[in-house]
BABAFI-91388 format. One record per residue (C-alpha): residue in three letters; x, y, z. Coordinates in Angstrom, 3 decimals, padded with zeros to 6 digits. Example, Ala and Ser with C-alpha at 12.3 -4.5 7.8 and 13.67 -1.06 7.14 Angstrom:
<nodes>
(node ALA,(012.300,-004.500,007.800))
(node SER,(013.670,-001.060,007.140))
</nodes>
This chain:
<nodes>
(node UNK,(011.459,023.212,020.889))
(node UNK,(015.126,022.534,021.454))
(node UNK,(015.654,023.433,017.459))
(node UNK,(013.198,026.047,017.669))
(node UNK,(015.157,028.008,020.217))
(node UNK,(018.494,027.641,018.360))
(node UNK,(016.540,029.618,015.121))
(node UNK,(015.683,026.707,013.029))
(node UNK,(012.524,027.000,010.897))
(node UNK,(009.880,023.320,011.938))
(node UNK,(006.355,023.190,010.316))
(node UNK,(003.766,020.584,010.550))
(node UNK,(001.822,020.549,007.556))
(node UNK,(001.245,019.277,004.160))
(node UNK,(004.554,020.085,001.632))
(node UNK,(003.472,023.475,000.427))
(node UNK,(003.571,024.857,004.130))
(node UNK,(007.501,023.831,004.009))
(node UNK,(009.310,026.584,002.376))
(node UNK,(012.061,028.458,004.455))
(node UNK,(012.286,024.834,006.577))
(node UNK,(015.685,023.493,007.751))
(node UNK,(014.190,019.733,007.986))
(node UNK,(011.520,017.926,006.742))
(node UNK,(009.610,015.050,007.929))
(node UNK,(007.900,012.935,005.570))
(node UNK,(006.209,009.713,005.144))
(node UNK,(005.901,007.708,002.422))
(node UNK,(003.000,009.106,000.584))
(node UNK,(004.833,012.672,000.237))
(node UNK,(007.035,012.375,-003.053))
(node UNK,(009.851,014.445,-002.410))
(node UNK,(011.592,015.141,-006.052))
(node UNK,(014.159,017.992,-006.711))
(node UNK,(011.696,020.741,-007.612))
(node UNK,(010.327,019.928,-004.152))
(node UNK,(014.085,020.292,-002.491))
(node UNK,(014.158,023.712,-004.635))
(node UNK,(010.815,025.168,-003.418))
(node UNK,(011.859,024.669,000.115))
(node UNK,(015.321,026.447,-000.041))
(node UNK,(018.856,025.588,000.069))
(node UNK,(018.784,026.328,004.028))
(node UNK,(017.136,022.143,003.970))
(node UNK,(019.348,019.840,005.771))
(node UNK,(017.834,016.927,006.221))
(node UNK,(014.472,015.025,005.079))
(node UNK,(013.519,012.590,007.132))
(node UNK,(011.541,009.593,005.914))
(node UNK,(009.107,008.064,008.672))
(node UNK,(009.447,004.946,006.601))
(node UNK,(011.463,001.903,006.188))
(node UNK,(012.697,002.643,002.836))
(node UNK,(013.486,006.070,000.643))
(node UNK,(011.724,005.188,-002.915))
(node UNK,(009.530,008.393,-002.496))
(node UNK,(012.787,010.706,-002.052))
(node UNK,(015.204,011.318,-005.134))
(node UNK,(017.775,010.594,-003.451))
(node UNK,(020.323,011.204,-006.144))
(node UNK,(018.725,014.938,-006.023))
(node UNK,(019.741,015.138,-002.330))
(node UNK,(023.105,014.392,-002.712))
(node UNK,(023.315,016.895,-005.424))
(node UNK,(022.136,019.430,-002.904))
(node UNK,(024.272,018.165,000.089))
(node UNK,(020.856,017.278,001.683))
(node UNK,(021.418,014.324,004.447))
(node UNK,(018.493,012.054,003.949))
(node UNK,(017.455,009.619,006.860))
(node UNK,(014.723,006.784,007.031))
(node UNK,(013.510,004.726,009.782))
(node UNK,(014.302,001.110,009.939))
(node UNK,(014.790,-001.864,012.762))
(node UNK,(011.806,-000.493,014.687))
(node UNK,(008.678,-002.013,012.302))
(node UNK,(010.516,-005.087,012.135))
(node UNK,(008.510,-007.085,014.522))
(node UNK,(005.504,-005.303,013.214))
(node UNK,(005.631,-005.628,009.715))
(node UNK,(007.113,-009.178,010.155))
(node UNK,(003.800,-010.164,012.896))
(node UNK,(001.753,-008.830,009.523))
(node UNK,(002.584,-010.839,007.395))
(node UNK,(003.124,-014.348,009.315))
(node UNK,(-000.808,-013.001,009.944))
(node UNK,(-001.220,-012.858,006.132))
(node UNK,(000.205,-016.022,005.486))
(node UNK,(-002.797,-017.940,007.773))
(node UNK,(-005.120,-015.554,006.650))
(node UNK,(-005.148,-017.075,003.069))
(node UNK,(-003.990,-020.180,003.749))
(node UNK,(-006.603,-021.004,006.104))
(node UNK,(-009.258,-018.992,004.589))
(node UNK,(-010.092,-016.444,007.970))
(node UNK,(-011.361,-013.703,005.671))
(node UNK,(-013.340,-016.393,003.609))
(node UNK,(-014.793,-017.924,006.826))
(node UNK,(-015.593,-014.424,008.748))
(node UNK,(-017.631,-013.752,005.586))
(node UNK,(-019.346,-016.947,005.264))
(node UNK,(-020.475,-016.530,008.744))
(node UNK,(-021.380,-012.748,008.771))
(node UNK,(-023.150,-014.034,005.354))
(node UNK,(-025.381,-016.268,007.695))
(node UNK,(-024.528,-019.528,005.648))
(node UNK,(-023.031,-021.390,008.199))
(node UNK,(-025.146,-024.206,009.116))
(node UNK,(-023.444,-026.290,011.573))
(node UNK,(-020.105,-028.518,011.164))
(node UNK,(-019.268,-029.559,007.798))
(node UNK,(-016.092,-032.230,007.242))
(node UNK,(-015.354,-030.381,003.916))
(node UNK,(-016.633,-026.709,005.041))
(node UNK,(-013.532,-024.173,003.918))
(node UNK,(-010.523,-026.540,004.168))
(node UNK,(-007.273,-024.592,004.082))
(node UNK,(-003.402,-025.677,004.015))
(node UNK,(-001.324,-026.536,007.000))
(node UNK,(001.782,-024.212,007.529))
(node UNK,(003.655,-026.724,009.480))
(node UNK,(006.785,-028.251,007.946))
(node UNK,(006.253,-026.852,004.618))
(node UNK,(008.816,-024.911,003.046))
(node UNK,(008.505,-021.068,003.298))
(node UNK,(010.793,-018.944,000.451))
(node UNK,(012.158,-015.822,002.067))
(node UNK,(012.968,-012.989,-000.774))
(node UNK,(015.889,-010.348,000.878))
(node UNK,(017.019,-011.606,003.895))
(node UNK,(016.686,-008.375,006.262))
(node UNK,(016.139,-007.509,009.443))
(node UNK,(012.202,-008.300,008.602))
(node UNK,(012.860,-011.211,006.504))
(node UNK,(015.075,-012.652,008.949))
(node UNK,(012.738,-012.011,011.660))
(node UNK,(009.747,-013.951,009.346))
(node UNK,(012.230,-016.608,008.944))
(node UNK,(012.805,-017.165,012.738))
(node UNK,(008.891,-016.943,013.697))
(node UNK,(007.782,-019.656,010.709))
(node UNK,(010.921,-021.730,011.814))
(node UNK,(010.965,-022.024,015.561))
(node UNK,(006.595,-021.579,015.480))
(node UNK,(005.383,-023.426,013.027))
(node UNK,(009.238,-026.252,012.313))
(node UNK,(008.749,-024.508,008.465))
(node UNK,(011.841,-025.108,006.266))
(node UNK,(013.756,-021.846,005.518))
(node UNK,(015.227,-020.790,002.277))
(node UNK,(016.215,-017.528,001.261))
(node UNK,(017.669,-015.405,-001.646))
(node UNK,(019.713,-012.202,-001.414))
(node UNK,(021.876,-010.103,-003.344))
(node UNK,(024.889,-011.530,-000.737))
(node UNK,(024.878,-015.122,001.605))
(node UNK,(024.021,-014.581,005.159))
(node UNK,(025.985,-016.154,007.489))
(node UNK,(024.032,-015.826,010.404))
(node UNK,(021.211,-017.295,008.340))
(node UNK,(022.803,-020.094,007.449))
(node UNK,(023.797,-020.934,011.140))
(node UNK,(019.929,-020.336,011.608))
(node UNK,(018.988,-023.561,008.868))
(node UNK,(017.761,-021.029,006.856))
(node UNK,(019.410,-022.128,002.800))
(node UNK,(020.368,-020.149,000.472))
(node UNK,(018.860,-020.818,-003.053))
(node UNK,(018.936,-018.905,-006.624))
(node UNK,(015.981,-017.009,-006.914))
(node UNK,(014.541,-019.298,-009.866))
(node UNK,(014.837,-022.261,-007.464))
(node UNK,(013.006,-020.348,-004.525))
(node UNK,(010.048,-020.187,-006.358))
(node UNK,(010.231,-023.695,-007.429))
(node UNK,(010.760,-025.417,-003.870))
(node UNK,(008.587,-022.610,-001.609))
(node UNK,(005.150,-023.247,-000.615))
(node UNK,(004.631,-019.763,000.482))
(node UNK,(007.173,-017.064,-001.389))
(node UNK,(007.189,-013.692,001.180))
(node UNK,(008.765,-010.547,-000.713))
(node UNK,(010.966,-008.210,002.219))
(node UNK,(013.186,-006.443,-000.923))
(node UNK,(012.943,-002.440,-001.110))
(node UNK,(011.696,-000.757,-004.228))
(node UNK,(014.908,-000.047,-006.761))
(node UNK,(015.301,-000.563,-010.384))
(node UNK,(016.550,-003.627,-009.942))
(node UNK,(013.373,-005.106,-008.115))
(node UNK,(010.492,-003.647,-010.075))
(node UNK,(008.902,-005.933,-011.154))
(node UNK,(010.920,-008.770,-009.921))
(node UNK,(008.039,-011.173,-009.672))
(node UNK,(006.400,-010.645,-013.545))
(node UNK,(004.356,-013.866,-015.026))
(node UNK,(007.703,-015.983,-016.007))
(node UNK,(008.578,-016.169,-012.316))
(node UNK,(005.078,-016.827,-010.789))
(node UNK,(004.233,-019.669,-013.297))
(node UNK,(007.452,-021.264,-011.812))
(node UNK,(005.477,-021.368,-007.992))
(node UNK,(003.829,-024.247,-007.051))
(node UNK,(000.248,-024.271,-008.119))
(node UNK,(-000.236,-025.272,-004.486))
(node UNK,(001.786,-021.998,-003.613))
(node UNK,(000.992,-018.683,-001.882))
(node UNK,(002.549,-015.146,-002.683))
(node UNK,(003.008,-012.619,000.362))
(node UNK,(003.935,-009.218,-000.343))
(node UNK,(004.929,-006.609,002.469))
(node UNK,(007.708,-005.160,000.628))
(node UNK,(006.686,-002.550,-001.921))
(node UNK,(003.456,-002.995,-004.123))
(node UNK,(005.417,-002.779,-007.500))
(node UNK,(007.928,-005.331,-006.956))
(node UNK,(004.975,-007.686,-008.060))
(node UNK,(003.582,-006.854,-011.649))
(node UNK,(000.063,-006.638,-010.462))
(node UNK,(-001.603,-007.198,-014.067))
(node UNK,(000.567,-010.693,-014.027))
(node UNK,(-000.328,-011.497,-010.757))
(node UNK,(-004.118,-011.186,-011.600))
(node UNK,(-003.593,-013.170,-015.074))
(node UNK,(-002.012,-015.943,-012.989))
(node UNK,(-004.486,-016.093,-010.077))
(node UNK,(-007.403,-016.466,-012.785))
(node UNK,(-006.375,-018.970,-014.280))
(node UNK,(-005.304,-021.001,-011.012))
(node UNK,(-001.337,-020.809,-011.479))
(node UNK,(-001.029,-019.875,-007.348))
(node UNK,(-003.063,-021.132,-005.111))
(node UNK,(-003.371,-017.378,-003.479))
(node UNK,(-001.876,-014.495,-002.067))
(node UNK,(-002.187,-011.618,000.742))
(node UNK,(-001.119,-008.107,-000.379))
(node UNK,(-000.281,-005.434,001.944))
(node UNK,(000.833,-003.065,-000.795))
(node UNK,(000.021,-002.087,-004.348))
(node UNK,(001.304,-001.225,-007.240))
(node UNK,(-000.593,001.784,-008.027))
(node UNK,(-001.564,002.957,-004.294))
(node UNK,(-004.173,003.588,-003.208))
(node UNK,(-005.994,002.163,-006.645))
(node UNK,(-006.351,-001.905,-006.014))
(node UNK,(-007.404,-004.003,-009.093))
(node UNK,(-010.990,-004.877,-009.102))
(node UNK,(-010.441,-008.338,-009.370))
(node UNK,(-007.841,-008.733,-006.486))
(node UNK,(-010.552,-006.991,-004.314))
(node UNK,(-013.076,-009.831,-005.328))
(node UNK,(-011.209,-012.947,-005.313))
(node UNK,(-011.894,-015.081,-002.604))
(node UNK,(-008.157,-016.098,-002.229))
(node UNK,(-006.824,-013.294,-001.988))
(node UNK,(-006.457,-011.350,001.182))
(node UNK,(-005.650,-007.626,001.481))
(node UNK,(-004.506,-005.113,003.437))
(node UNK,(-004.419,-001.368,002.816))
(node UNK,(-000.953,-000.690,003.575))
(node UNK,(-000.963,-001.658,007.547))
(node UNK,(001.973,-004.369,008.154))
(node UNK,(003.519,-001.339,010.518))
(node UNK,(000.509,000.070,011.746))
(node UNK,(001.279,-000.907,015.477))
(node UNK,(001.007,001.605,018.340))
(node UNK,(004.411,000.587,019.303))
(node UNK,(005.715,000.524,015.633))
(node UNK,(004.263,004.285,014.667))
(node UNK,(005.654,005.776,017.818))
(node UNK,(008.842,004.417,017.466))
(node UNK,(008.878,005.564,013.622))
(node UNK,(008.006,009.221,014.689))
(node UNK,(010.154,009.131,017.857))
(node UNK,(013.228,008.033,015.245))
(node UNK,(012.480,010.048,012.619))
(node UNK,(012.651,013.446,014.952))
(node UNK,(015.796,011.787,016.305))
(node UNK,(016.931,012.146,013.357))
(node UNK,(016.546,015.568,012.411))
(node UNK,(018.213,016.216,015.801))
(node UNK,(020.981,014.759,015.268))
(node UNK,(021.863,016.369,012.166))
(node UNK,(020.777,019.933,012.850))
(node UNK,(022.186,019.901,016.782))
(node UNK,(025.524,019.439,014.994))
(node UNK,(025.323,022.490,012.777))
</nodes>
C-alpha cells in the first residue's frame, strides 16, 4: 500500500497481467527471460524471486537492463534441510515401502526379515556444496545421528572443518559416502554434475538425495543405474523435467519422491513471501 501511494504500479497475477509494473514477484515456476523484461517496460526495477536460487531469471538480461534482481535465501534452510534428513530415513528405512505394505493389507504379524532397512548411525554422509542448507544437514546427521561428515565445495570451509566435517575431491565423496545429499544451485557448471561415470563410483550400498535442483542429476543415468542395482536408492525432491517424473522412478520401490516440497513449511513460505516483498521495498522506497 506503502508503494501504491508513492505511484508505483503492483499486480498480483499470472505474467501477462504485469505490463506497466515497477516490480515483480515471482516464484520459481515463472521463467522470466528478456522478452519477458521487454513486455513489462523499462519502468521494472526489481524481480523478485520467492526462491532460493535465480535459474528461472536471465539474469545476464537483467543486468543488461539495470534490473536489480533479488531471491530469497537463509529462511528455507531449516526447512529444506528437515526434508531431506526426512528423505534420507524414508529410503533407507523403507517408510514409504512399509506404509504401502500395510495399507496393501499384507502385513501379517512380526516378521525377523519383514522390510529391513540401513542404519544411519555412524555411517558416513557426503555433503555436495557446503551452504547454509548443506551445512545445516551436516550439523543435524552429525550431532543426531554421530554420522561422519565430508563435504565438497568450489572453496574449503573453515567453519566446517572446525565442525569435523572433511573436505574431500568430489570423485572421492562419492567413493567414501554412504548417503551423497546434492545442496549445489543450478549453473552450467552443475548440470548434470552427477551423470552415470560419477554414480557408478557410489557405493552399491549407497543412497542419492537430491534437494538441490532436479537437473543437476542426469535423470536417464540415474534410472539406468538404479535398474541395474548400482545404488542402493534414492529420494528426489526435484526433477529434471518438472513437473514430468520418469515412469520408472515413480514405480521403484526404492525410490522415494517428493513433488517439489523440501520448503513447503508454514513457517518457510511465509518467511519467503514476507522477504521477497521486503525486497521490492527496499529497492523501490529508495527511488
Amino acid at each position: 500500500n506503502l508503494l501504491r501511494k508513492q505511484g508505483y504500479h503492483i499486480d498480483i497475477g499470472p505474467l501477462k497481467k504485469a505490463k506497466g509494473a515497477h516490480a515483480l514477484l515471482c516464484v520459481l515456476t515463472d521463467t522470466i527471460s528478456g522478452k519477458v523484461m521487454d513486455d513489462i517496460g523499462p519502468q521494472l526495477k526489481i524481480i523478485s524471486n520467492m526462491a532460493a536460487g535465480l535459474d528461472n531469471i536471465d539474469v545476464h538480461e537483467a543486468v543488461k537492463r539495470g534490473i536489480t534482481f533479488a531471491n530469497t535465501p537463509g529462511v528455507l534452510t531449516e526447512a529444506v534441510a528437515e526434508h531431506t534428513v526426512a528423505l534420507m530415513l524414508a529410503v533407507s528405512r523403507r517408510i514409504v515401502e512399509a506404509d504401502t505394505f500395510v495399507e496393501a493389507k499384507k502385513y501379517k504379524g512380526w516378521q525377523v526379515g519383514l522390510l529391513l532397512g540401513q542404519e544411519l548411525q555412524g555411517k558416513t554422509v557426503g555433503i555436495v556444496g557446503y551452504g547454509r542448507i548443506g551445512s545445516r544437514v551436516a550439523e543435524i546427521l552429525g550431532k543426531g545421528f554421530n554420522m561422519k561428515i565430508v563435504y565438497h565445495d568450489e572453496h574449503r570451509n573453515e567453519i566446517a572443518e572446525k565442525n569435523n566435517a572433511r573436505y574431500v575431491s568430489f570423485e572421492d565423496l562419492l567413493k567414501l559416502s554412504d548417503v551423497v545429499s546434492l545442496h549445489v544451485p543450478l549453473l552450467e557448471t552443475t548440470r548434470h554434475m552427477v551423470r552415470e561415470k560419477e554414480l557408478r563410483m557410489m557405493k552399491r550400498t549407497a543412497y542419492l538425495i537430491n534437494t538441490s535442483r532436479g537437473a543437476v542429476v542426469d535423470e536417464k543415468a540415474l534410472v539406468r543405474v538404479l535398474k541395474k542395482n548400482g545404488i542402493a536408492g534414492a529420494g528426489i525432491d526435484v526433477f529434471e523435467h518438472e513437473p514430468k517424473v520418469s515412469a520408472f522412478l515413480s514405480k521403484a520401490k526404492n525410490v522415494v519422491l517428493t513433488p517439489h516440497i523440501a520448503s513447503a513449511s508454514h513457517e518457510a513460505r511465509i518467511a519467503m513471501a514476507e522477504l521477497a516483498a521486503q525486497n521490492i521495498i527496499a529497492v523501490l522506497g529508495r527511488t
